[in-house]
C-alpha positions in Angstrom: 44.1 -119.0 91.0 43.6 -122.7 90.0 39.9 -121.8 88.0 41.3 -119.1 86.7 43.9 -120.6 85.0 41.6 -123.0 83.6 39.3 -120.0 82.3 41.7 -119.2 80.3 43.0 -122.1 78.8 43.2 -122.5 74.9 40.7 -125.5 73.2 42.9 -127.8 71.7 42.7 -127.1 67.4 41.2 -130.8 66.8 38.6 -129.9 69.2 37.7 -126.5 66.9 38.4 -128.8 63.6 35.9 -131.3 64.9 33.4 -128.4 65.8 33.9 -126.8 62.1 33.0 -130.1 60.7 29.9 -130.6 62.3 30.9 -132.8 65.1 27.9 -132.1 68.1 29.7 -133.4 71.1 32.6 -130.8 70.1 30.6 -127.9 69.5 28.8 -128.5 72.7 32.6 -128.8 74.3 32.9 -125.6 72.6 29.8 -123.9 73.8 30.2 -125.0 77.5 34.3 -123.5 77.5 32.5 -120.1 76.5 29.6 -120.6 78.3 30.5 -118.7 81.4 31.5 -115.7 79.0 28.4 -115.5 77.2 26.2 -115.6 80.4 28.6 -112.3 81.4 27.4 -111.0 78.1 24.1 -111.7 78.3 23.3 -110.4 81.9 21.0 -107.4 82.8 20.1 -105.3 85.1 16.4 -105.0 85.4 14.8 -103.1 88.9 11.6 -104.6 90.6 8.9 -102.5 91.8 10.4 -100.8 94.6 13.3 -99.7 92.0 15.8 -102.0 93.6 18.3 -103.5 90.8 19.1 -107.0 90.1 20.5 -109.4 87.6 19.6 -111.5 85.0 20.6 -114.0 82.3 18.6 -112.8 79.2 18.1 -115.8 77.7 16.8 -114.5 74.3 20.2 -113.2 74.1 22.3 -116.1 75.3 20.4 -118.0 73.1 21.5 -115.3 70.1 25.5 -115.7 71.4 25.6 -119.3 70.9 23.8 -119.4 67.7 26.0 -116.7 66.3 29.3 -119.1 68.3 28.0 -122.0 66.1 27.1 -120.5 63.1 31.1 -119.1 63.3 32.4 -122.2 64.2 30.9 -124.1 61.1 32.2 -121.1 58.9 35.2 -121.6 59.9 38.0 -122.4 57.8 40.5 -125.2 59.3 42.9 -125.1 56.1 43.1 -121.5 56.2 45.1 -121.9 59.8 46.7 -124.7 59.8 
């Protein structure tokens, strides 16, 4: 119960102010708080030669999820919601 509590914990807003201005170390915060998420949204199933399924991380598009997480972050207006 303890993890998921934590999953679902809110960033703090200077933490998302710092990451709208630019600051790495807070978009990399940012990215490693939804990085659990996007590896959910970037898994697939893919079947090896016997047809069997299994998983795995696409990494062209996690890759695409945190680009497109960054690229938000910088567009986005701190004024506007404060």
């Amino acid at each position: 119960m303890n993890g998921h509590k934590k999953k679902n914990r809110l960033l703090p807003f200077r933490l998302i102010e710092a990451a709208a201005s630019g600051d790495v170390d807070a978009i990399n915060t940012v990215l490693k708080h939804y990085e659990g998420y996007i590896i959910v949204l970037s898994t697939r199933r893919l079947y090896d030669e016997y047809g069997k399924p299994y998983m795995v991380v696409d990494n062209e598009i996690r890759r695409t999820l945190e680009t497109k997480l960054i690229t938000k972050l910088l567009q986005f207006d701190v004024m506007r919601t404060a």
